[in-house]
Backbone as JSON, one array per atom type, in Angstrom:
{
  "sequence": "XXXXXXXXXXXXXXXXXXXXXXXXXXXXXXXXXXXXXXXXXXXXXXXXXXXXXXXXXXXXXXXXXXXXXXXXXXXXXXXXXXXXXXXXXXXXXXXXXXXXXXXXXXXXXXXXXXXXXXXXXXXXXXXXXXXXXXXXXXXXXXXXXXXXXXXXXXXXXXXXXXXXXXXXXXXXXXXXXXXXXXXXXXXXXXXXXXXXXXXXXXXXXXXXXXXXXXXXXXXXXXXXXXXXXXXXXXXXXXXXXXXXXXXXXXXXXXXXXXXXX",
  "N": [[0.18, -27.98, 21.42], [3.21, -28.95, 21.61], [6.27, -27.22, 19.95], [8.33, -28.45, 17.83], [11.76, -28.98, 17.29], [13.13, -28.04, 14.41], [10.36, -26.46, 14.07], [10.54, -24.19, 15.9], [13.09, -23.25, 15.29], [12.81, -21.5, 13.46], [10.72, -20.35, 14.38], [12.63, -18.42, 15.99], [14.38, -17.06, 14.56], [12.91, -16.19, 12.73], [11.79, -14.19, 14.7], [14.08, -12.96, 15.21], [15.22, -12.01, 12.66], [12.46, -9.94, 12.01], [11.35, -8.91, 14.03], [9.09, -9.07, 14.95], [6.18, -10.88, 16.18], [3.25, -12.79, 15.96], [-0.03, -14.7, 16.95], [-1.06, -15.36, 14.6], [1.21, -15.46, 12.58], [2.32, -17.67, 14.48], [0.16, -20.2, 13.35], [0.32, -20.7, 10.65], [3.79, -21.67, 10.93], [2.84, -24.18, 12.7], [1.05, -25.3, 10.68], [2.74, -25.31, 8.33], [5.91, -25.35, 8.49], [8.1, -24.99, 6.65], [7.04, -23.57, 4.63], [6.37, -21.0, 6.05], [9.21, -20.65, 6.71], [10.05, -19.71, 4.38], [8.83, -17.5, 3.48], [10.05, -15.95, 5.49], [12.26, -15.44, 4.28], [12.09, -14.48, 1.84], [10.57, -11.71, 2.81], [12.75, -10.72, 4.01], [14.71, -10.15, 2.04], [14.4, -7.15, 1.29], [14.99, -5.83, 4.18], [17.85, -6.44, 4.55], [19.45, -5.9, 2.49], [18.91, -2.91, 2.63], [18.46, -0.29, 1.45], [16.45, 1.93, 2.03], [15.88, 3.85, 4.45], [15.29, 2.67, 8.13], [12.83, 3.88, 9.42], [11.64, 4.79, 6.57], [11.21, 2.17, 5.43], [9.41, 1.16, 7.64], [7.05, 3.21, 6.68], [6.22, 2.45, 3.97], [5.34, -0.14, 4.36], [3.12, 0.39, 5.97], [1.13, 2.27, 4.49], [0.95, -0.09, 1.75], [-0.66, -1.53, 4.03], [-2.65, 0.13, 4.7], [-3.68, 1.04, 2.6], [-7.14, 1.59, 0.86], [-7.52, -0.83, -1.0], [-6.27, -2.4, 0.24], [-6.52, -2.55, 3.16], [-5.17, -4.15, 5.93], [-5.55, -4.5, 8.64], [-4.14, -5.8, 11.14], [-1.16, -5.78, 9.96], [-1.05, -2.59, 9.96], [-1.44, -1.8, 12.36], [0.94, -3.07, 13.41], [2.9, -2.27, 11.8], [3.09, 0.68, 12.82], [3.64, 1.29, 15.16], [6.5, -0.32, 15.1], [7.5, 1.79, 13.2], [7.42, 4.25, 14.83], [9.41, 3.48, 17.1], [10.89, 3.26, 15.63], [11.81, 6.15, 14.91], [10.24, 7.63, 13.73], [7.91, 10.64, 13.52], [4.87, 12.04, 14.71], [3.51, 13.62, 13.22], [4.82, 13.17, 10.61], [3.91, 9.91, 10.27], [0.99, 10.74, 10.12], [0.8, 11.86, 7.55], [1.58, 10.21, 6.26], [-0.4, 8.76, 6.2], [-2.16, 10.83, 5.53], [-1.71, 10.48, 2.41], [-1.75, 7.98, 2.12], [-4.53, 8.08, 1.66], [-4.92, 9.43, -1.01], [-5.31, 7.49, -2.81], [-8.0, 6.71, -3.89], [-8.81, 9.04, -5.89], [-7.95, 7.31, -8.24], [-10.46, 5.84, -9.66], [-11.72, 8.1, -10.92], [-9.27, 8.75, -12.2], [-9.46, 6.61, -14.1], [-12.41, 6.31, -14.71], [-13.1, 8.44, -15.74], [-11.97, 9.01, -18.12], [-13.16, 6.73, -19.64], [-15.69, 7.07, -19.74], [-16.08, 9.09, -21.86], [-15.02, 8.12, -23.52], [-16.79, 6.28, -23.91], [-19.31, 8.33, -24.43], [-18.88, 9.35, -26.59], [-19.04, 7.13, -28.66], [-21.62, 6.37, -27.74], [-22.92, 9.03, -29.77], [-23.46, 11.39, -28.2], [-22.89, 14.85, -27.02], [-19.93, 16.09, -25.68], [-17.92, 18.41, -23.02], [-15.5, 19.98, -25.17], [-14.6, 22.22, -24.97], [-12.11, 24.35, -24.6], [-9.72, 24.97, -21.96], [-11.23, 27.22, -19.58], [-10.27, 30.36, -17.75], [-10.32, 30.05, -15.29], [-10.01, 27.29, -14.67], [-7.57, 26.56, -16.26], [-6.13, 28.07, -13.87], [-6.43, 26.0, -11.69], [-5.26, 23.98, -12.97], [-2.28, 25.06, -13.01], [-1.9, 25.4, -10.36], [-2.16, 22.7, -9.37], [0.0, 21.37, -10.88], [2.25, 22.7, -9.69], [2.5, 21.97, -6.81], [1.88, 19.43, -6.76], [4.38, 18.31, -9.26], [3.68, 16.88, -11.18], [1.98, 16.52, -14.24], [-0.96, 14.78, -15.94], [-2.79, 13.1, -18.61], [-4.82, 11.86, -18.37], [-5.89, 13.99, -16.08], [-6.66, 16.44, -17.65], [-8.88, 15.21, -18.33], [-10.66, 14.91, -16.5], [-10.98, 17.63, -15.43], [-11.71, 19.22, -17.23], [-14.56, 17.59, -17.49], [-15.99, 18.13, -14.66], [-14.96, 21.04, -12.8], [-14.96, 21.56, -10.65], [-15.22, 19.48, -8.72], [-12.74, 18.58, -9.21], [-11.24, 20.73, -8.26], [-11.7, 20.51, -5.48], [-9.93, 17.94, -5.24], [-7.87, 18.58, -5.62], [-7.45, 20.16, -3.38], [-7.96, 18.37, -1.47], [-5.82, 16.63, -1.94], [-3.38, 18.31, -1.71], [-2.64, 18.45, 1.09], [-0.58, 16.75, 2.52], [1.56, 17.72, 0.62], [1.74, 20.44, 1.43], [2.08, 20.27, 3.78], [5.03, 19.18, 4.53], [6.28, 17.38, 6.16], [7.67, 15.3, 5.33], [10.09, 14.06, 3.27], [10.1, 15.3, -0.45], [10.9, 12.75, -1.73], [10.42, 10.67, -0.36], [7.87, 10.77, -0.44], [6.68, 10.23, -2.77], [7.71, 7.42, -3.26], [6.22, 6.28, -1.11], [3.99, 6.64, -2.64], [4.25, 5.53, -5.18], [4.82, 2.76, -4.36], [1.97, 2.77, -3.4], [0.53, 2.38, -5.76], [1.94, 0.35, -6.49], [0.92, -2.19, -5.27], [-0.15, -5.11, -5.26], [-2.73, -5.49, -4.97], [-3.85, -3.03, -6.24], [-2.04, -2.58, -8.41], [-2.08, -0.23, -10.66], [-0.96, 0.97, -13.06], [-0.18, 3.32, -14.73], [-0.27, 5.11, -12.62], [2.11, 3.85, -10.99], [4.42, 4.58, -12.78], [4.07, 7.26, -13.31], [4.85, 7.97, -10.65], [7.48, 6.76, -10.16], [9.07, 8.03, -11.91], [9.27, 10.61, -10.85], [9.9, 10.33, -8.51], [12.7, 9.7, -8.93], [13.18, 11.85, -9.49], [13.63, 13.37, -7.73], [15.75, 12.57, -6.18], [15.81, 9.78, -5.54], [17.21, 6.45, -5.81], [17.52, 3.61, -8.14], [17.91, 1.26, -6.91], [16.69, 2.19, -4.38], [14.05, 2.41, -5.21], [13.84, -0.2, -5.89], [13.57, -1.61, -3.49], [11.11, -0.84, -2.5], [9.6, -1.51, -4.01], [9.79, -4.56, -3.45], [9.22, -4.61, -1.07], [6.38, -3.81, -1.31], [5.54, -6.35, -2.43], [4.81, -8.32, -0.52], [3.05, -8.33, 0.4], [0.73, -10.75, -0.08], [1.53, -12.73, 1.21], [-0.6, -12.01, 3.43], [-3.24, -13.02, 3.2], [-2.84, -15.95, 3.59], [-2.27, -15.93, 6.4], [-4.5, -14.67, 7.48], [-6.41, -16.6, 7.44], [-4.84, -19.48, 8.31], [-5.14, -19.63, 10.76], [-8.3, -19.49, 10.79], [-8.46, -22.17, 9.55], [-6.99, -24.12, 11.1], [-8.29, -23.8, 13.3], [-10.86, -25.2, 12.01], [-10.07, -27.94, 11.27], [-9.88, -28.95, 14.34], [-12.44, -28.53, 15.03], [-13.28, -30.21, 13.49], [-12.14, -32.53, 14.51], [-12.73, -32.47, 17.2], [-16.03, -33.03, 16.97], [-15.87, -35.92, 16.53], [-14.92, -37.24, 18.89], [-15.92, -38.55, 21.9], [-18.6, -37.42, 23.12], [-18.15, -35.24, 21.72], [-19.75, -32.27, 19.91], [-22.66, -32.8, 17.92], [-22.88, -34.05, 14.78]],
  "CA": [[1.19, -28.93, 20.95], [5.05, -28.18, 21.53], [6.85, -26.62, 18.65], [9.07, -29.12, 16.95], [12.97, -28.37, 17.22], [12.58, -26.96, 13.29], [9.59, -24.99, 14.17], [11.16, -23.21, 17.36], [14.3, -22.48, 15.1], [12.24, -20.83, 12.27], [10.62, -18.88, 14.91], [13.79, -17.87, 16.7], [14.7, -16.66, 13.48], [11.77, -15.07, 12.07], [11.78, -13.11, 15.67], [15.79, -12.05, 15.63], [15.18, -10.87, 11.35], [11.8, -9.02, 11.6], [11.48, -8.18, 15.58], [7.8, -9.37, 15.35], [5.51, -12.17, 16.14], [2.01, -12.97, 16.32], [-0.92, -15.57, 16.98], [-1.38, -16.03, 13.35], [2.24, -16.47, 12.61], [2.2, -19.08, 14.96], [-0.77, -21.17, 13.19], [1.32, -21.03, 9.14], [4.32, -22.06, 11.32], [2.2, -25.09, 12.87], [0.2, -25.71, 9.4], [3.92, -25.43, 7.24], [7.12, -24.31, 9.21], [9.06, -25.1, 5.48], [6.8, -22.59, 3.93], [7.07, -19.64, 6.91], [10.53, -20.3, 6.39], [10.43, -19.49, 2.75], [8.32, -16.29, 3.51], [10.9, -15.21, 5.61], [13.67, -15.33, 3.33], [11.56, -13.25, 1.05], [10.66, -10.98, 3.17], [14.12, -10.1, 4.38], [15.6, -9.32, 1.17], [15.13, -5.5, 1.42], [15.8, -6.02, 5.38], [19.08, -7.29, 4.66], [20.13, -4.25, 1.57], [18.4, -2.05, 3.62], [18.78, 1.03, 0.88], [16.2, 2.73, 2.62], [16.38, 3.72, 6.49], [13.99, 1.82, 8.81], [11.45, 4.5, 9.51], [11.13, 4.76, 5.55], [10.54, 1.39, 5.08], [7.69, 0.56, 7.71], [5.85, 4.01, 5.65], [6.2, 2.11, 2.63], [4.74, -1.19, 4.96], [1.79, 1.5, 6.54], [1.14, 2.78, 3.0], [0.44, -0.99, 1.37], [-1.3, -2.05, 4.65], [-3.72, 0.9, 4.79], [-4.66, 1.33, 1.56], [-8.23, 1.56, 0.59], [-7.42, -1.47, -1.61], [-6.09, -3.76, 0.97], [-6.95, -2.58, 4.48], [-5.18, -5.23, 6.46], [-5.2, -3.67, 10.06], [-3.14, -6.02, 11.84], [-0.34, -5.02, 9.94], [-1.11, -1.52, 10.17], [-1.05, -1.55, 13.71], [2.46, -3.49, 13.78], [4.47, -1.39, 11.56], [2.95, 1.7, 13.27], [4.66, 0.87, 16.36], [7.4, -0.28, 14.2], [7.78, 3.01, 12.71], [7.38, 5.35, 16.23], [10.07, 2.73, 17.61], [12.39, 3.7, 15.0], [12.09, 7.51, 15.46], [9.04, 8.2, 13.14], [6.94, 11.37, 14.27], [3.17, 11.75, 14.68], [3.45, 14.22, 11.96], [5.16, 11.95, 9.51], [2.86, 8.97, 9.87], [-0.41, 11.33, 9.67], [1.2, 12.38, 6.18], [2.06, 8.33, 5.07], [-1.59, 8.41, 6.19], [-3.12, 11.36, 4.05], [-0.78, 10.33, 0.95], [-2.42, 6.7, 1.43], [-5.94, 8.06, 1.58], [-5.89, 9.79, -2.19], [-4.91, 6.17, -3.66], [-9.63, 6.57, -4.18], [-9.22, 9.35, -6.85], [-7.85, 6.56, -9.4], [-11.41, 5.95, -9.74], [-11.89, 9.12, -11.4], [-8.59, 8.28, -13.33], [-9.54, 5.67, -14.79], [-13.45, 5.74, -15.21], [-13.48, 9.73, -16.58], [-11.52, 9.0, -19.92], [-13.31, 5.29, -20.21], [-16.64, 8.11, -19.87], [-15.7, 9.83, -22.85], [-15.32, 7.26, -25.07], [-18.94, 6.04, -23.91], [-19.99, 9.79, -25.06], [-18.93, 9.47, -28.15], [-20.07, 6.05, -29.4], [-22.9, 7.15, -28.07], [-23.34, 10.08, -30.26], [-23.33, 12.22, -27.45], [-22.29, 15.84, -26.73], [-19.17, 16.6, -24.38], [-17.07, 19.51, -23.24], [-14.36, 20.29, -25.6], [-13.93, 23.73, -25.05], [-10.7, 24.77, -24.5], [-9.88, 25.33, -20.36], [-11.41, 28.78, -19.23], [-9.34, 30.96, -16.9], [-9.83, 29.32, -13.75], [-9.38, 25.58, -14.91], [-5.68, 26.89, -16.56], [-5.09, 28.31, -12.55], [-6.5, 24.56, -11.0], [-4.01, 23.22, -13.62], [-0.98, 25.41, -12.65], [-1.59, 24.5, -9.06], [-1.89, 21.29, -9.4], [1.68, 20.99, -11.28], [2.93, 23.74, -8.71], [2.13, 21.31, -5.48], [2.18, 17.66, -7.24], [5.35, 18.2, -9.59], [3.7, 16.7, -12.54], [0.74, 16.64, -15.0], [-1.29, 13.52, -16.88], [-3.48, 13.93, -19.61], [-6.21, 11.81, -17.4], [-6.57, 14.7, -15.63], [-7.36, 17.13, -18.52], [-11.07, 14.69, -18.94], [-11.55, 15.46, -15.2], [-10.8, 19.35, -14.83], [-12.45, 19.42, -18.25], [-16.01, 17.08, -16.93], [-15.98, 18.33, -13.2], [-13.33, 21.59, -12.22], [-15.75, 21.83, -8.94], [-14.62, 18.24, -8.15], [-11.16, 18.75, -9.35], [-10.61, 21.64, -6.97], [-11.52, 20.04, -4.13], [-9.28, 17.07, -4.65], [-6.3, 19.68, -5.75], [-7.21, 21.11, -2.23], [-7.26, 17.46, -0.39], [-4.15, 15.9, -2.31], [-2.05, 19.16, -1.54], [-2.47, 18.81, 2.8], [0.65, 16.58, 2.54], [2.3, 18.51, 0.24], [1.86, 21.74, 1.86], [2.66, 20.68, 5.22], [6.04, 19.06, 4.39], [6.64, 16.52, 7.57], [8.4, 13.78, 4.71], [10.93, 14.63, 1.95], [9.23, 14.86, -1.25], [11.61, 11.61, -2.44], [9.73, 9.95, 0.36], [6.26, 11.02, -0.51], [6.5, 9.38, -4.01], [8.03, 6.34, -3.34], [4.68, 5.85, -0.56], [2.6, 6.66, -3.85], [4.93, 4.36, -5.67], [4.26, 1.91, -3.19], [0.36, 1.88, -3.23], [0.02, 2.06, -6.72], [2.31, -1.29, -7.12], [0.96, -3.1, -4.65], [-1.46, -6.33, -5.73], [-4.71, -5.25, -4.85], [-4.47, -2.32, -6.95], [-1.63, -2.35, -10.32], [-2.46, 0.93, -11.07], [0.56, 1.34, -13.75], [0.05, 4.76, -14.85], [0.43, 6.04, -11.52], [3.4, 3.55, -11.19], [5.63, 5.03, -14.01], [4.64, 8.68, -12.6], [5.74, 7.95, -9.24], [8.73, 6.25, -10.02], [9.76, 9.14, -12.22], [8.97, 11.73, -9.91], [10.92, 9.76, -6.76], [13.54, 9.66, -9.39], [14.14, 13.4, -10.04], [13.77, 14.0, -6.36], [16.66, 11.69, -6.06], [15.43, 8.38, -5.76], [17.92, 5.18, -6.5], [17.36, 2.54, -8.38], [18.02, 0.47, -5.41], [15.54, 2.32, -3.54], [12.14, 1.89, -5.64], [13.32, -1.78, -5.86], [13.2, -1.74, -2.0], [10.03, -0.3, -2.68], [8.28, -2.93, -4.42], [10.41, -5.67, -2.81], [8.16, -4.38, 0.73], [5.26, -4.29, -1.05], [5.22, -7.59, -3.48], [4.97, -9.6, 0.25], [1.18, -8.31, 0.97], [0.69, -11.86, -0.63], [1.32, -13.16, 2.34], [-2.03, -11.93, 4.02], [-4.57, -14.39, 2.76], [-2.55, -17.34, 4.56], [-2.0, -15.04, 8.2], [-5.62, -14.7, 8.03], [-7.0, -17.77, 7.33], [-4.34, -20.42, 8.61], [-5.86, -19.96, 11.99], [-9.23, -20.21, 10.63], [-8.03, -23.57, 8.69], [-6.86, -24.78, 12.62], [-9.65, -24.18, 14.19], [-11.91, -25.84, 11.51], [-9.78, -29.22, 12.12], [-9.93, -28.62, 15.98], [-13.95, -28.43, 15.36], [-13.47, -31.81, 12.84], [-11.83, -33.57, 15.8], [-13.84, -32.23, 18.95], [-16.7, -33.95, 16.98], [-15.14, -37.64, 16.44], [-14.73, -37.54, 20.45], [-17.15, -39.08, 22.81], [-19.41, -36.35, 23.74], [-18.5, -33.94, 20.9], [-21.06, -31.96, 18.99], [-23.47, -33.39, 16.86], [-22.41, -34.21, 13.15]],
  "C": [[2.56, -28.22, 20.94], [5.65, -28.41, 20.02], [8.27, -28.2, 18.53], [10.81, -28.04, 17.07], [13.04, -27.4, 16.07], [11.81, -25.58, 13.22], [10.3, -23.83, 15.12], [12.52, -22.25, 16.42], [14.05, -21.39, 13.98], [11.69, -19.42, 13.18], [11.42, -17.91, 15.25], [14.09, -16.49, 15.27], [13.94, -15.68, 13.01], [11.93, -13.76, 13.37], [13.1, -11.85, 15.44], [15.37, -10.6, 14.04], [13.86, -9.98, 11.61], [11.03, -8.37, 13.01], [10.14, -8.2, 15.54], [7.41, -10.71, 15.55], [4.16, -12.09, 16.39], [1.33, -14.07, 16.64], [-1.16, -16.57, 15.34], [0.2, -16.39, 12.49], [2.35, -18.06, 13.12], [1.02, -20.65, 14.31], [-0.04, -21.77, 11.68], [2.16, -21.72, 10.03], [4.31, -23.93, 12.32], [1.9, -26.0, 11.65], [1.91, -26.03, 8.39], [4.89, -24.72, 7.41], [7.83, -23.93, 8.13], [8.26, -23.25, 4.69], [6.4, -20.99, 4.4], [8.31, -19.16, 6.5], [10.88, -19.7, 4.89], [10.47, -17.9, 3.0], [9.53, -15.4, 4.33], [11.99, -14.24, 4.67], [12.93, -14.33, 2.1], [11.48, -12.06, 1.36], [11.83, -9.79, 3.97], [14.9, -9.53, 3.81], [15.95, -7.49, 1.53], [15.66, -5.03, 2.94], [17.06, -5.91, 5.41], [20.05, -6.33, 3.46], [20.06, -2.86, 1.7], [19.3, -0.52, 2.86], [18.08, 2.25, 1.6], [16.05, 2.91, 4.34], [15.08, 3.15, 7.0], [12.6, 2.57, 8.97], [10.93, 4.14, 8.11], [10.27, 3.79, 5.0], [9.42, 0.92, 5.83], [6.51, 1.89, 7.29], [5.52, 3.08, 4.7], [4.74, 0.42, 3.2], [3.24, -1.1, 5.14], [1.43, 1.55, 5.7], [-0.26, 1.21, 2.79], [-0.67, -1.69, 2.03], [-2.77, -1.02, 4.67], [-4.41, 1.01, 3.83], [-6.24, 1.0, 1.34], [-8.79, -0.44, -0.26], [-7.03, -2.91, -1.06], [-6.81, -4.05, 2.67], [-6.6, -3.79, 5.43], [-4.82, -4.37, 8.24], [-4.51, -4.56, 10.83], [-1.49, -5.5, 11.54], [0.25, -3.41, 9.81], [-0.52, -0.85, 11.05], [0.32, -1.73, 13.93], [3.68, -2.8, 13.43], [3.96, 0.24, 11.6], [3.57, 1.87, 14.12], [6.1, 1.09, 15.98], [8.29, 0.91, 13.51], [8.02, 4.28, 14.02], [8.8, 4.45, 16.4], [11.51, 2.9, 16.73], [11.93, 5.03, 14.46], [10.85, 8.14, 14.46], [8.13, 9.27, 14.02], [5.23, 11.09, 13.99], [3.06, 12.2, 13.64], [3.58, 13.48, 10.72], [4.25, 10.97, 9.18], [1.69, 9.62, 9.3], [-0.22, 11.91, 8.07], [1.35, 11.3, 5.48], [0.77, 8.51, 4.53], [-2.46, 9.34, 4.98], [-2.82, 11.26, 2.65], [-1.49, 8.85, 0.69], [-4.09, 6.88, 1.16], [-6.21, 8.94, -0.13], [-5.1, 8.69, -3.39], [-6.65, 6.23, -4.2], [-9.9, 7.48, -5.49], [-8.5, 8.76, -8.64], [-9.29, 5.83, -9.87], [-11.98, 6.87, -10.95], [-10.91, 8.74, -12.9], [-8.82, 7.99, -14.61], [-10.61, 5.62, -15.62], [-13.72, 7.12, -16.44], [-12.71, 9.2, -18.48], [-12.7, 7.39, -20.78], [-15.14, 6.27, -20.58], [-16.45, 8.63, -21.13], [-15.55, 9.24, -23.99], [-17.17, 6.87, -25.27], [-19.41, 6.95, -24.62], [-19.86, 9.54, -26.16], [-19.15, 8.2, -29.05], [-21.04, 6.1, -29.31], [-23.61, 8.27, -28.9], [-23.08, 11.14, -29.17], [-22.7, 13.64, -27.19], [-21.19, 15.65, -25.42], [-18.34, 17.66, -24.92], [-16.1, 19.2, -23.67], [-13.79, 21.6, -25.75], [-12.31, 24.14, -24.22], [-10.65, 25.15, -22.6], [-10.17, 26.72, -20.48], [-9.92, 29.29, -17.89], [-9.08, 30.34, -15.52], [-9.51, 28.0, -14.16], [-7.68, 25.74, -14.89], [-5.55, 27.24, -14.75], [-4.94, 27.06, -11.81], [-5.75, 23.86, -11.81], [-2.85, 23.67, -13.21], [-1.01, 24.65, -11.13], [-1.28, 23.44, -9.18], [-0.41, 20.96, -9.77], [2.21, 21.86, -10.15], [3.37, 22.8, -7.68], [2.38, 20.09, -5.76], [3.73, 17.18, -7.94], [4.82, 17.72, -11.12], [2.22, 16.48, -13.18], [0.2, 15.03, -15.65], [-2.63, 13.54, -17.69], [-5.01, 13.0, -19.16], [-6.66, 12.99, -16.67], [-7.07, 15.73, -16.52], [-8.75, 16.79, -18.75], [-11.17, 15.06, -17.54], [-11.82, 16.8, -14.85], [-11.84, 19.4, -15.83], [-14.24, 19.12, -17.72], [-16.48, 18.01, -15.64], [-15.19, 19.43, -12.52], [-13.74, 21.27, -10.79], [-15.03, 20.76, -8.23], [-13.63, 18.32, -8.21], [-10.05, 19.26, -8.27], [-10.27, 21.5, -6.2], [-11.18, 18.82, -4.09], [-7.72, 17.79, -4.68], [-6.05, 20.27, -4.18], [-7.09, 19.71, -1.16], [-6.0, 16.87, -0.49], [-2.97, 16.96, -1.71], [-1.45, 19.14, 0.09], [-1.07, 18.06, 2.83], [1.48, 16.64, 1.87], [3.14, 19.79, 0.84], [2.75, 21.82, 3.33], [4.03, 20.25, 5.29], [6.92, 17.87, 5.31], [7.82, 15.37, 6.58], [9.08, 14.59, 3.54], [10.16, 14.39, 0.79], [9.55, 13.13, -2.49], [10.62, 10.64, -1.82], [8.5, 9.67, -0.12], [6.06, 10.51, -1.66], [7.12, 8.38, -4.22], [6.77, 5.52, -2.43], [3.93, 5.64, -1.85], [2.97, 5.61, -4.49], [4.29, 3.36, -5.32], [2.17, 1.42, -3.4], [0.02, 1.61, -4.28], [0.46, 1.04, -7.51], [1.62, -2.26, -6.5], [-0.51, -3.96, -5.04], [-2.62, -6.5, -5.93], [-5.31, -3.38, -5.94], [-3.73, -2.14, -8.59], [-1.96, -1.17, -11.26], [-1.32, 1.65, -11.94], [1.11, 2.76, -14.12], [0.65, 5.38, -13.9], [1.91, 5.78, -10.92], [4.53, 4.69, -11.51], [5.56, 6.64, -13.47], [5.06, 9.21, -11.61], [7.15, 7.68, -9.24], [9.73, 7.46, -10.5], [10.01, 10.15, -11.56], [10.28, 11.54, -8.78], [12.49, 9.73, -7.97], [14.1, 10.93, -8.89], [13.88, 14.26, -8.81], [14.93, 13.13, -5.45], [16.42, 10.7, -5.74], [16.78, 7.82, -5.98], [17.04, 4.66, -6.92], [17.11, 1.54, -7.2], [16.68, 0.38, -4.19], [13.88, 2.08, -3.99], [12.78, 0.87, -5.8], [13.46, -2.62, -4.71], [11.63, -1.58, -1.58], [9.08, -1.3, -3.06], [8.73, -4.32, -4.01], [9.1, -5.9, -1.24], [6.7, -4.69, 0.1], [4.64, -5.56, -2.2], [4.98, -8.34, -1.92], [3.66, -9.6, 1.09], [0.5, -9.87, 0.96], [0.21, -12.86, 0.33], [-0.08, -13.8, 3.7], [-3.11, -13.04, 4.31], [-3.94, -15.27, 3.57], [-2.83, -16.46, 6.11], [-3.8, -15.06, 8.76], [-6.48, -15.9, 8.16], [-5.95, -19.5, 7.45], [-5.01, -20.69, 9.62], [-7.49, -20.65, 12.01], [-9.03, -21.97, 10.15], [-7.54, -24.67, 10.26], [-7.77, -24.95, 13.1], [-10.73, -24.94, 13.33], [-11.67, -27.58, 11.54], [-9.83, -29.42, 13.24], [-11.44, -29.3, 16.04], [-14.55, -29.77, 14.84], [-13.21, -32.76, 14.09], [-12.43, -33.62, 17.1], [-15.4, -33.05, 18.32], [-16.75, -35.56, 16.78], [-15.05, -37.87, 17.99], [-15.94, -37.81, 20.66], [-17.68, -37.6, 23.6], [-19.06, -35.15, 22.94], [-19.95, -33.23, 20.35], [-21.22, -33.0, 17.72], [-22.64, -32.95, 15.42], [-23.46, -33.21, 12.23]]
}
């Protein structure tokens, strides 16, 4: 079916502001050009104040899309491109990438202290001994390489150092290797731990601080969660098309010689 003068000018549009298009664009834009057009205009805001530079923001895009928590691989793929295309290295991305892969030990976070209460309504014994010598060194590191401390991790070094260690030794690879400014690297964390599918506030407030006192704006973490409040989106992109084709499949059976009812 030919696009409607409206629709054509929404696309035009959507193409010029965000230099993409897809299949599943095209089916929302079919299904409700008024409410594409909205999404635009949302999504353009930090486009259009553009505090942080373009590579930065499709990390921040990569980041929300990869996460463990959302996994949407079409837009993965798009603002990977996206990101090479505006001067991003291999290095850089593979660092968005290992900074979005330890968004899994909020897990630990979260469940080790909620552990500890269990213990002790239960009656139960746990370690309260004071850190031995090596824990205090897997604590200095850790602040050495991360920048800052949280008293969740005291129930994990405390329950587990063994485990501790060896996330002190996976969290630090894009620390150590350096490919992104460290302002960068905690506005990504920023980033995954605002975004919808996970609300992870703690880590919020210690990202934001962090990207602060590595110079951060204002401006810029609210570029930050501007990119990733529009994940939202998703659920329609994926399922407009399905929602087409399931009227397509209503109407091919009402025809003479459709499938059976």
């Amino acid at each position: 079916m030919p696009l409607s003068s409206r629709q054509q000018a929404i696309k035009d549009d959507f193409i010029r502001i965000r230099n993409t298009w897809a299949p599943q664009w095209e089916s929302i834009l079919r299904m409700d050009c008024e409410f594409l057009n909205a999404y635009l205009h949302l999504s353009a805001v930090p486009l259009r104040h553009n505090h942080l530079e373009n590579k930065v923001k499709e990390f921040i895009y990569i980041a929300v899309n990869a996460s463990s928590t959302h996994l949407f691989a079409p837009g993965i793929q798009m603002h990977l491109k996206a990101a090479i295309e505006f001067g991003a290295s291999r290095d850089e991305l593979m660092e968005v990438l290992q900074l979005t892969s330890t968004v899994g030990i909020h897990a630990a976070n979260v469940g080790v202290p909620v552990l500890l209460e269990v213990l002790d309504e239960e009656g139960l014994s746990r370690n309260t001994a004071p850190l031995n010598e090596k824990c205090q060194a897997l604590k200095a590191s850790f602040m050495t390489k991360q920048g800052y401390w949280d008293a969740s991790w005291d129930a994990l070094l405390h329950l587990d150092p063994d485990f501790f260690e060896a996330y002190v030794q996976f969290a630090a690879i894009p620390w150590d290797a350096g490919h992104l400014e460290p302002k960068v690297k905690e506005l990504v964390l920023c980033a995954l731990d605002a975004a919808a599918t996970h609300l992870y506030r703690p880590g919020i407030k210690t990202h934001m601080r962090n990207a602060l006192r590595h110079g951060a704006t204002q401006e810029e973490i609210m570029e930050v969660l501007e990119i990733a409040s529009v994940i939202g989106i998703h659920g329609a992109l994926i399922a407009a098309p399905m929602l087409e084709d399931s009227f397509a499949a209503i109407s091919q059976v009402g025809q003479p010689g459709g499938a059976p009812g």
